[in-house]
N, C-alpha and C positions, 0 to 999 in steps of 0.2 A: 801236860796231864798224863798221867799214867794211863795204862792199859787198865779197864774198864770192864767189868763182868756186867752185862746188860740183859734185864726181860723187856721185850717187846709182847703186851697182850693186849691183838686186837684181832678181830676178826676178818679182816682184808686182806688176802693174800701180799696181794701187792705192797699195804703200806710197811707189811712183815719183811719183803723179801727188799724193799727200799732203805728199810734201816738198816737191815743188814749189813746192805752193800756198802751204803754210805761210813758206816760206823764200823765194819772190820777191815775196811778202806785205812783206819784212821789207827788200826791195833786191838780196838775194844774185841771181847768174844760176845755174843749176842744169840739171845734165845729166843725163842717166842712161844705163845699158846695164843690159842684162836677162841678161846672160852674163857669165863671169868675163873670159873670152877678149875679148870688147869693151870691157869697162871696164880692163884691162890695155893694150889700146891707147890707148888713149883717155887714160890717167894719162900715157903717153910721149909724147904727141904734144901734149898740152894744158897748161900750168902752174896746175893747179887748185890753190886756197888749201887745200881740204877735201875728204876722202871718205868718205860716208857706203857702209859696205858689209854687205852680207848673210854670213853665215856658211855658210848650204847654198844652192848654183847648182847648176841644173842641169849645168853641163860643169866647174865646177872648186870646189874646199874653198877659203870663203873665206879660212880660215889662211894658206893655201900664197897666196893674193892678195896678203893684208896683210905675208907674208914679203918677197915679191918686190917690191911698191910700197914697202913701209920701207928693201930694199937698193937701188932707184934714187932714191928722195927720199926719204931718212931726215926730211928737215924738215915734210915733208907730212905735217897730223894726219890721222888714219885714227879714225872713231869705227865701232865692231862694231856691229850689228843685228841681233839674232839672238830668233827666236820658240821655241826651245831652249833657254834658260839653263841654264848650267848653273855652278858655284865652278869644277871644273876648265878649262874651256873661257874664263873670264871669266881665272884668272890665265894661263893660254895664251897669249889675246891679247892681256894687257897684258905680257907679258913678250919677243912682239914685236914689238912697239912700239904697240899702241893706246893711244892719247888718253881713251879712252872706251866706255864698253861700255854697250849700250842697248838692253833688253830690248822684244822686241814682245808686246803692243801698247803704244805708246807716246800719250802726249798730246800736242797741240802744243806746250805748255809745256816737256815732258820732253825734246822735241828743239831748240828752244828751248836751252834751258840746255845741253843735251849739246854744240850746234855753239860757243855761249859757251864751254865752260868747254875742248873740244879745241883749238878758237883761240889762247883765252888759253896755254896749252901751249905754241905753238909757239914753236920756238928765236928765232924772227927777231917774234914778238909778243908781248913781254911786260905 
């Protein structure tokens, strides 16, 4: 896989500074925003390959995120992160349009495969 332009938005320092690590470990460059409101900008302004996103922010529902990022870049995979899992919330957002849905706490391995297998997803990477 190619080197990987990444936003990571969630609001945990920690889970920001863990993908990082794991993921420019691996060549991807990797951004993050700690609000929905930032990482929203930040999708318009940037052409990121991937986003990694939190499902509860503090100032916005990451649903209503991954609605609005899928209606300006439907081709941009979006993989969910959420420490909530739940069946209904998981066919939620894959029905619009998450790549992948990835329960916290995760392994490196698990994110790992999760940015693989949203990648491979993508309309323009098969």
């Amino acid at each position: 896989m190619r080197p990987l332009d990444i936003i990571v938005i969630d609001n945990e320092g920690v889970i920001c500074d863990a993908c990082d690590l794991v993921l420019t470990e691996r060549g991807h460059c990797v951004d993050y925003a700690k609000t929905g409101k930032a990482g929203l900008l930040s999708v318009e302004r940037v052409q990121y390959d991937l986003v990694l996103l939190d499902i509860k922010l503090p100032d916005m529902d990451g649903m209503e995120i991954l609605k609005i990022a899928k209606d300006r870049r439907p081709e941009m995979p979006v993989i969910i992160m959420t420490g909530y899992s739940t069946l209904s919330s998981a066919v939620q957002a894959t029905k619009l349009g998450a790549a992948v849905y990835l329960s916290k706490p995760f392994t490196e391995d698990e994110l790992l495969e999760a940015v693989e297998e949203a990648f491979s997803k993508a309309p323009l990477n098969p």
